[in-house]
LODO-134131 format. One record per residue (C-alpha): residue in one letter; x, y, z. Coordinates in Angstrom, 2 decimals. Example, Ala and Ser with C-alpha at 12.3 -4.5 7.8 and 13.67 -1.06 7.14 Angstrom:
R; a; 12.30; -4.50; 7.80
R; s; 13.67; -1.06; 7.14
END
This chain:
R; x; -64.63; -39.99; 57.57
R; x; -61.73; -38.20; 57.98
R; x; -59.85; -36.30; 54.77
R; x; -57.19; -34.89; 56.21
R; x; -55.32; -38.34; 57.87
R; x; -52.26; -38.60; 59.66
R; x; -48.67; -38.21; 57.53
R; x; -47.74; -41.46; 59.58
R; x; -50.31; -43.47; 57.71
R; x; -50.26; -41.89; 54.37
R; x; -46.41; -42.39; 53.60
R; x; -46.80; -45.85; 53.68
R; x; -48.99; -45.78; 50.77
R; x; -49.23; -42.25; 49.06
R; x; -45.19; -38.55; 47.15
R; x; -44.22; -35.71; 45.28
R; x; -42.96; -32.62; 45.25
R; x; -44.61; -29.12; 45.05
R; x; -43.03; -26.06; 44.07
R; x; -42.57; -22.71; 44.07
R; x; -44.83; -19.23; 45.53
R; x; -45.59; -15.77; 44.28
R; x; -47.53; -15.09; 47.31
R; x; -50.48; -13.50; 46.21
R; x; -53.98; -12.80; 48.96
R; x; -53.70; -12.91; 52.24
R; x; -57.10; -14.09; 53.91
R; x; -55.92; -17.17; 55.41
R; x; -53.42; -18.50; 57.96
R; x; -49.64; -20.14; 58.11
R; x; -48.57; -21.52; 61.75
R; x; -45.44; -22.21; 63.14
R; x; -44.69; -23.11; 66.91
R; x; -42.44; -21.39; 68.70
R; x; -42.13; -23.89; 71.46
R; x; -41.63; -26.82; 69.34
R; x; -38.44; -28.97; 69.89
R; x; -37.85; -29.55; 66.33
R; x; -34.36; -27.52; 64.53
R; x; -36.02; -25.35; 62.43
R; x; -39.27; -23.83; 62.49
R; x; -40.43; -23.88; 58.10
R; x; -43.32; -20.78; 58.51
R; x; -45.21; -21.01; 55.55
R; x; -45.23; -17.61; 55.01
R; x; -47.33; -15.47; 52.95
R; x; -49.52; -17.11; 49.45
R; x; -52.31; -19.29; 51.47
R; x; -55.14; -18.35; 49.50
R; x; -58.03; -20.06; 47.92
R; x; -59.85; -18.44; 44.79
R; x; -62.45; -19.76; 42.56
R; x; -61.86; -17.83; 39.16
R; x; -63.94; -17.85; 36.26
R; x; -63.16; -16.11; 32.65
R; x; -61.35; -17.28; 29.21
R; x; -58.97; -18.89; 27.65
R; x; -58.89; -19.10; 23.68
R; x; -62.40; -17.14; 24.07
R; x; -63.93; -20.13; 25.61
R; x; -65.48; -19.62; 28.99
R; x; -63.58; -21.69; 31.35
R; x; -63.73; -21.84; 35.71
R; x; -60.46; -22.42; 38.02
R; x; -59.74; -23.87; 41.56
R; x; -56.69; -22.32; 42.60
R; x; -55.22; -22.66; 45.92
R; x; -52.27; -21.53; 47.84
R; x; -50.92; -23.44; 50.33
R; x; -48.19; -21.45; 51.05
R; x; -44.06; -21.68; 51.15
R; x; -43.92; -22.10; 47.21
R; x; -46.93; -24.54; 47.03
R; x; -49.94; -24.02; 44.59
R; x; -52.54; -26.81; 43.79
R; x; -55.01; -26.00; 40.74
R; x; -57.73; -27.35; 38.34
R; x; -59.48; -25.88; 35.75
R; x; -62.05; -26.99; 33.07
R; x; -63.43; -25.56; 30.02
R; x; -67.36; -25.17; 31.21
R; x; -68.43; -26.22; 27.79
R; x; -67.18; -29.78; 28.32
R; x; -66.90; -30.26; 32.13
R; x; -63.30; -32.21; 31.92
R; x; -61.52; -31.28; 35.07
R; x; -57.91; -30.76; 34.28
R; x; -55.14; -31.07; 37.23
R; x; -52.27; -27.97; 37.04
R; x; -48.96; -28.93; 37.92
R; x; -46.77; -25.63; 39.52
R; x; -43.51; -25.34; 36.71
R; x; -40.77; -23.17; 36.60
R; x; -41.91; -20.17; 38.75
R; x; -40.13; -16.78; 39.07
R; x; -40.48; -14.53; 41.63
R; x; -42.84; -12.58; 39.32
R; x; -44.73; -15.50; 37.85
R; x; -47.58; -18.25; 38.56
R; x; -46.91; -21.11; 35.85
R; x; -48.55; -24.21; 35.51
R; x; -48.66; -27.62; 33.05
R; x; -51.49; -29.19; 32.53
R; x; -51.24; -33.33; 33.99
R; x; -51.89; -35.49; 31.74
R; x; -51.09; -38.43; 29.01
R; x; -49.81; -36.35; 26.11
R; x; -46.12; -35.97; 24.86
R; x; -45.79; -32.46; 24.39
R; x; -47.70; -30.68; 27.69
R; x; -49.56; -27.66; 27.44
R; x; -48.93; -25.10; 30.16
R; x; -50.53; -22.16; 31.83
R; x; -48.11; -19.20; 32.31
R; x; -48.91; -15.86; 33.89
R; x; -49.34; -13.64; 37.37
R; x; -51.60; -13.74; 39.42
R; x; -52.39; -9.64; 40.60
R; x; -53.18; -8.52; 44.25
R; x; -56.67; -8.55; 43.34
R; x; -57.30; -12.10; 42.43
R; x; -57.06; -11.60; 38.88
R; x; -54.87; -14.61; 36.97
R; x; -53.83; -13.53; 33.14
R; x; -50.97; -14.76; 30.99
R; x; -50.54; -17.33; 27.82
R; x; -51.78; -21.07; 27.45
R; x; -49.16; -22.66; 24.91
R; x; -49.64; -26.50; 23.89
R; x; -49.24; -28.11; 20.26
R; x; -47.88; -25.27; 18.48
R; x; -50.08; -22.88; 19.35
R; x; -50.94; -19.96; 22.32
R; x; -53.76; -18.38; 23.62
R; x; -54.33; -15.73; 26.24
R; x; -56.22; -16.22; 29.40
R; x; -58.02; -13.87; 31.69
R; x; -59.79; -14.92; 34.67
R; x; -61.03; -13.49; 37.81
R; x; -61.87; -14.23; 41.05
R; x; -66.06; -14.85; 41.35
R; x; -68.44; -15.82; 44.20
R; x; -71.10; -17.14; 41.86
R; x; -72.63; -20.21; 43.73
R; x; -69.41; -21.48; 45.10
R; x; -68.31; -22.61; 48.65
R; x; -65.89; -19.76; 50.38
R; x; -62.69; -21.15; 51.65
R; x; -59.94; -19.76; 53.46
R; x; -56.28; -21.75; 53.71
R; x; -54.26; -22.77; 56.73
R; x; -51.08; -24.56; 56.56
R; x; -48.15; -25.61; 58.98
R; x; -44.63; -26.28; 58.00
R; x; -41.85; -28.02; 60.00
R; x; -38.85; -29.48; 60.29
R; x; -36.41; -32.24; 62.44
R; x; -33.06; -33.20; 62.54
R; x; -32.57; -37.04; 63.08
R; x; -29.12; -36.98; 65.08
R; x; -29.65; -33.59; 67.03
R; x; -25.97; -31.88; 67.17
R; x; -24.25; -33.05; 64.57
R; x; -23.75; -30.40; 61.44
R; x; -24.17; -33.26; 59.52
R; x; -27.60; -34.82; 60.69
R; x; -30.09; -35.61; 58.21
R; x; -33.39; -33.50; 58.43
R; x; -36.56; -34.73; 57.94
R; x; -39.01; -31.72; 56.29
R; x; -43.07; -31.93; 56.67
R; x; -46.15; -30.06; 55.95
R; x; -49.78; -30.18; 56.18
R; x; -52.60; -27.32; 54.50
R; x; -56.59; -27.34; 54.31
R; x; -59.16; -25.56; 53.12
R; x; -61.86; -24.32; 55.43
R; x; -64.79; -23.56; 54.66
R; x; -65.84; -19.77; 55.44
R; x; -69.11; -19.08; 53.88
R; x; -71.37; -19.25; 50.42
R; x; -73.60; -21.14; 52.24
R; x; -76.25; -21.75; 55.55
R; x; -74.16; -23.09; 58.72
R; x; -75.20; -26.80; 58.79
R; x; -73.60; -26.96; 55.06
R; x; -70.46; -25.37; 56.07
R; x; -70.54; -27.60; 59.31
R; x; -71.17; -30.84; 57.51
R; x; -67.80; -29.72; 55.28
R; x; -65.72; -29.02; 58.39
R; x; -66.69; -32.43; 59.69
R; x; -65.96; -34.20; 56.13
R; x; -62.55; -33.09; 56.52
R; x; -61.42; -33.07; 59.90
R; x; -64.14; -34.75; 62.21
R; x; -62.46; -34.21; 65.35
R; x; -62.17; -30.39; 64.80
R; x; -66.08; -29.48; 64.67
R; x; -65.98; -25.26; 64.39
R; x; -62.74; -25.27; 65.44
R; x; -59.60; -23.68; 63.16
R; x; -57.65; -26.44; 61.66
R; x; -54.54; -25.42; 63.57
R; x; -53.88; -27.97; 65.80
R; x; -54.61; -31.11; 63.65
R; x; -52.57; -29.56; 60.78
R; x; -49.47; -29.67; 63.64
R; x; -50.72; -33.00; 65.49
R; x; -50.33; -34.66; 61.67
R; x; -46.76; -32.80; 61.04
R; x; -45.67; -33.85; 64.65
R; x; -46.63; -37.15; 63.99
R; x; -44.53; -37.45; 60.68
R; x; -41.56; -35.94; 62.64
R; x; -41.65; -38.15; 65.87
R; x; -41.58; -41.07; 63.66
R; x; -38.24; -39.82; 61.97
R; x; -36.89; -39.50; 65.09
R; x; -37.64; -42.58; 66.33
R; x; -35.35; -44.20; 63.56
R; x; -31.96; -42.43; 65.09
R; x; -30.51; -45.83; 66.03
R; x; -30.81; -47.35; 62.97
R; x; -28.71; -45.02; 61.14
R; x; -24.97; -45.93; 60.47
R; x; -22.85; -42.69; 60.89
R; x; -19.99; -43.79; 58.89
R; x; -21.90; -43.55; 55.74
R; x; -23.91; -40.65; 56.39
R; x; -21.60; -38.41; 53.93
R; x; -21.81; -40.82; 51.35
R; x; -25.61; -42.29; 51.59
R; x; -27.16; -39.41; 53.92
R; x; -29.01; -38.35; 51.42
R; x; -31.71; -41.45; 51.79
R; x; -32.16; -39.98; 55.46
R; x; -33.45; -36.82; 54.29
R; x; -37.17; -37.70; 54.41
R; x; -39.94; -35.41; 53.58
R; x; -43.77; -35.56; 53.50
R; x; -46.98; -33.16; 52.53
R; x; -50.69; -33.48; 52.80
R; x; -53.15; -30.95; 51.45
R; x; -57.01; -31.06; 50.75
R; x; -57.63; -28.72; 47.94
R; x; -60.96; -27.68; 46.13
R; x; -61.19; -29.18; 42.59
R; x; -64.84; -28.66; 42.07
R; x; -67.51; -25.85; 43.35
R; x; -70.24; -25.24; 41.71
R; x; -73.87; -25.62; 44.38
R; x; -74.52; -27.80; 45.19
R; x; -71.80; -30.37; 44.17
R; x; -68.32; -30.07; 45.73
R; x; -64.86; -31.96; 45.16
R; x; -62.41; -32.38; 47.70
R; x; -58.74; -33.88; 46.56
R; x; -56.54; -34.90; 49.67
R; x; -53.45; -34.90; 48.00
R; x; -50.50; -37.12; 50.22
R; x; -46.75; -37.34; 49.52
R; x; -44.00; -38.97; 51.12
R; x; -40.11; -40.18; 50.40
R; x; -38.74; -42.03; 53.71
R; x; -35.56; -44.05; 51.97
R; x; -35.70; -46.25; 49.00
R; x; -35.67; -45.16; 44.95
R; x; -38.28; -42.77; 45.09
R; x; -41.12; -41.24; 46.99
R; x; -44.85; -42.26; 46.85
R; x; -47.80; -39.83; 45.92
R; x; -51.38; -40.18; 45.35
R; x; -54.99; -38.37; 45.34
R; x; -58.15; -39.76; 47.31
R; x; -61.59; -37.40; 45.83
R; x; -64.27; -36.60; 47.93
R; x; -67.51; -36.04; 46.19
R; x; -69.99; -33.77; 48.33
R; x; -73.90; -33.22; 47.42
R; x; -74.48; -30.30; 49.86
R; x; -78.11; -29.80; 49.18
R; x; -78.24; -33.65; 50.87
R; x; -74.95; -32.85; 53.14
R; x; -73.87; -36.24; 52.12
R; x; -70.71; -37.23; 51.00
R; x; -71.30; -39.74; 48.03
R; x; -70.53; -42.84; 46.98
R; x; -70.30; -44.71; 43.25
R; x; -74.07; -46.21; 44.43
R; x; -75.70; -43.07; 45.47
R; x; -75.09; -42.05; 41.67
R; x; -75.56; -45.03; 39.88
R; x; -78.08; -47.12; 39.45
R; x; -78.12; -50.94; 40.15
R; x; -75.97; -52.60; 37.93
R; x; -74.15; -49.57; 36.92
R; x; -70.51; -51.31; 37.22
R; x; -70.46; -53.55; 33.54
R; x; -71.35; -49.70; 31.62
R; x; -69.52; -47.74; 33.55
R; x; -66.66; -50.03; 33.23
R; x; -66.53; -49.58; 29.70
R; x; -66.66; -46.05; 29.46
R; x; -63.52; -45.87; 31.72
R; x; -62.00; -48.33; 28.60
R; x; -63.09; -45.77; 26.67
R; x; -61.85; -43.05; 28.38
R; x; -58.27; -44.44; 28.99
R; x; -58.20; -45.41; 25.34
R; x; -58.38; -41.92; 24.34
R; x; -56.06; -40.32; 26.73
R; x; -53.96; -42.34; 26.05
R; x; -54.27; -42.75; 22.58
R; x; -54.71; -46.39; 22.53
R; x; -56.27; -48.14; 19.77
R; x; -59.52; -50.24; 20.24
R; x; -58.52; -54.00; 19.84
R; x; -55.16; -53.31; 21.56
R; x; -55.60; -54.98; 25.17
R; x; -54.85; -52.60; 27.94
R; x; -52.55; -54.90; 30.05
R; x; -50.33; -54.61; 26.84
R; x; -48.51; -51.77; 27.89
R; x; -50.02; -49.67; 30.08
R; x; -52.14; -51.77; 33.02
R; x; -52.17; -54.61; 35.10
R; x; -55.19; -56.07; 33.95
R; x; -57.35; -56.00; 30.65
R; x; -60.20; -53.83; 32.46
R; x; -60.43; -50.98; 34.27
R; x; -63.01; -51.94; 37.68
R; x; -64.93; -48.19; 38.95
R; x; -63.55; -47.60; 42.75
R; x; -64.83; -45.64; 45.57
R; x; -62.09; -42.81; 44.47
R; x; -64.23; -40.58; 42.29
R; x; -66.05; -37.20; 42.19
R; x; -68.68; -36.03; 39.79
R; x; -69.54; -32.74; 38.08
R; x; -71.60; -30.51; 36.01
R; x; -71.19; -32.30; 32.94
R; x; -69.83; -35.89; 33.94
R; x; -67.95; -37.96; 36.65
R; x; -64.01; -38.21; 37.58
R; x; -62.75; -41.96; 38.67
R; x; -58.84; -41.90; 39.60
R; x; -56.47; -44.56; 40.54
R; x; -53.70; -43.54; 42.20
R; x; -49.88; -45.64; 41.69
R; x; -49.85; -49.31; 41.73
R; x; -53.59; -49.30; 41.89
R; x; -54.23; -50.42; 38.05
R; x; -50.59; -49.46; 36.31
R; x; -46.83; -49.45; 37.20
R; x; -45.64; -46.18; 39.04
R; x; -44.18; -44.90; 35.97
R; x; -47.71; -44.35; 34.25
R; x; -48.45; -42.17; 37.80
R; x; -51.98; -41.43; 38.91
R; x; -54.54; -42.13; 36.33
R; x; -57.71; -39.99; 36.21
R; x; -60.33; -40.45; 33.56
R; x; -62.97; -38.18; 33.37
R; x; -66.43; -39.44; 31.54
R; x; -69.18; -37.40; 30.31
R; x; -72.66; -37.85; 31.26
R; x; -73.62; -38.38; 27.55
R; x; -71.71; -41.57; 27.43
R; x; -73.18; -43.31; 30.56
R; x; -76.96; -40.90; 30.77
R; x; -78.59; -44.29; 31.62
R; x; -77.22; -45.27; 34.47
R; x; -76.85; -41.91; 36.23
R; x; -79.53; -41.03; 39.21
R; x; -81.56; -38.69; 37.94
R; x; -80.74; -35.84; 40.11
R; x; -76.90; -35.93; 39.11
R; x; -78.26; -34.72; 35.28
R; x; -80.14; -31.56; 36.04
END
C-alpha cells in the first residue's frame, strides 16, 4: 500500500494550509530541479528535520513528534505519557525567532504551545490554555524510537506561460525516511509502507513525480480559462496542493504514520484530510481494526467512539449526535485509525461523518474503556 499517493488523486478528495519556518537541524534533504520547465523553482530550503522529544510540560512527563518539512512547514503531536491522548499541533503565528503551535481540537478557547526550538534539538517556551500557563522543556531522545530523516520538494507553474498576469499553480510533497533505531528488514518494511516503488532508494524522485503530476494537470486546464476575467476572478486559478507523511507515534514497536493531503483547485474552499497508518514492527505488519480487535469488536467499540465524541465535544448523553454535529446518530469504526501505548486513535476526515465546518474528527479511546475487546498483545 502506498502512503505517499499522487497529488492528482488526493485533491479530489483531501486541503489546508501550513505555515511558517524557523529552520532549525539540518540532517535531511530539500530538492529542487534545475531543469524543470516550470516558472519558478520553490527550494524548500533549510528546517527539514524530524525529532522525537521527550520532557515536561506543567511537570508532567510528556513525548513530541515534531517534524520539519521545510519552507515554513512544521507538522507535530504530542501527548502527555500519563494518559496516551495524542494531540495534533497546528503551526500559529511564527516569527522569525519562534516555533508556535495550537493544539487541534473541539474547545472554544485553544491552548497553544509557544517557544524556540535551539540548534540542538531542544524545544522550550510557555503552554497557555484556560487562563492559565505552564513552561515546557523537552529534548530531543533516541529512547526506542524509529530514526527519520526529512526530504521534501517544492514547485511551482504558471498556467498561461508569458503573461505577467498568469495564474500560478504552487505544490509540494515531504516524507519521512526511515534512517535507523532499528535491524534493516524493519526499516525496509517502513520504506515499502510508504513508498513501495522506491525500495532503498531516497524519496527524491517520487516526491517530484507526485509534484509534477499536480502541475501537469494545471496546465492542462489553460484552455478553459477566460482571460477577460482573469483580473477580476484570477484568483480561483491560483491552485495549490501539499502532501506530507509525518510521524505521530514512535514508541517500539508500534509506529503511526499520518499522510496528511491538501488541495484548493477553484470553488469556495480547499479540501484537507489525514489517512493513519498503524505499524506493529516487531510483526512488520501494517494493521488493520481486525488484527486488534477481537470478533465482534464493532457494537463496543462503536460506543466508546459515542463516548469519546460526546466529551470532546461536550455533548450531553441523551442529545442525539445527528442533532448538530453528524450525519448520522452513530459513529461506525473505519479502517483510518492508529493505536498506542495507552489506547487507539479512529479519525474521520471532512464529509466522512460531519459537515466540513466541524473539520477532521479524531477521537482517541483509552484501552480501559474497551480492555475486552483488545488482542492481547496491544495491552502489554
Amino acid at each position: 500500500m502506498r502512503i505517499l499517493t499522487c497529488l492528482i488523486t488526493t485533491l479530489a478528495c483531501l486541503s489546508a494550509c501550513q505555515p511558517k519556518n524557523t529552520g532549525a537541524g539540518g540532517d535531511s534533504t530539500a530538492i529542487t530541479s534545475p531543469k524543470d520547465t516550470t516558472i519558478a523553482i520553490m527550494p524548500a530550503g533549510g528546517g527539514v528535520f524530524y525529532k522525537h522529544l521527550k520532557g515536561t510540560l506543567a511537570g508532567q512527563p510528556v513525548t513530541m513528534e515534531l517534524v520539519g518539512h521545510g519552507a515554513g512547514r512544521y507538522s507535530a503531536w504530542y501527548y502527555y505519557d500519563k494518559v496516551g491522548d495524542p494531540i495534533a499541533l497546528l503551526t500559529s503565528d511564527m516569527t522569525a525567532d519562534s516555533l508556535n503551535f495550537t493544539e487541534y481540537g473541539a474547545s472554544d478557547e485553544a491552548n497553544t504551545l509557544r517557544g524556540k526550538l535551539s540548534p540542538d534539538a531542544a524545544y522550550k517556551g510557555t503552554w497557555t490554555g484556560g487562563g492559565k500557563s505552564y513552561p515546557f522543556d523537552l529534548h530531543e531522545a533516541a529512547d526506542s524510537s524509529i530514526h527519520f530523516t526529512v526530504a521534501s520538494y517544492d514547485d511551482s507553474a504558471a498556467l498561461l506561460p508569458g503573461r505577467h498576469d498568469s495564474p500560478v499553480a504552487t505544490a509540494s510533497s515531504s516524507t519521512v525516511w526511515p534512517a535507523g533505531g532499528a535491524d534493516d528488514a524493519v526499516l525496509a518494511f517502513i520504506r515499502e509502507t510508504i513508498a513501495p516503488k522506491a525500495g532503498s532508494d531516497s524519496p527524491k524522485t517520487f516526491l517530484k513525480e507526485d509534484v509534477d503530476s499536480f502541475l501537469s494537470e494545471y496546465r492542462g486546464n489553460k484552455n478553459d480559462v477566460d482571460t477577460t476575467e482573469l483580473k477580476e476572478h484570477g484568483f480561483s486559478w491560483n491552485w495549490n496542493a501539499s502532501t506530507s507523511i509525518t510521524v505521530v507515534y514512535n514508541e517500539w514497536p508500534l509506529l503511526a504514520l499520518e499522510n496528511f493531503s491538501s488541495a484548493f483547485t477553484g470553488g469556495a474552499h480547499g479540501n484537507h484530510g489525514s489517512n493513519f497508518i498503524a505499524l506493529d514492527l516487531a510483526a512488520k505488519k501494517v494493521l488493520k481494526p481486525s488484527d486488534v480487535f477481537k470478533p465482534g469488536y464493532k457494537k463496543a467499540l462503536s460506543a466508546a467512539l459515542d463516548k469519546s465524541f460526546r466529551k470532546k465535544y461536550k455533548i450531553p448523553a441523551g442529545q442525539p449526535l445527528d442533532e448538530q454535529y453528524l450525519f448520522k446518530k452513530t459513529i461506525e469504526p473505519n479502517d483510518n485509525f492508529f493505536i498506542a501505548k495507552k489506547g487507539v486513535v479512529f479519525s474521520y476526515t471532512p464529509y466522512e461523518i460531519g459537515p466540513y465546518a466541524v473539520g477532521q474528527i479524531t477521537l482517541f479511546i483509552p484501552f480501559t474503556d474497551i480492555k475486552g475487546i483488545v488482542q492481547e498483545r496491544y495491552l502489554q
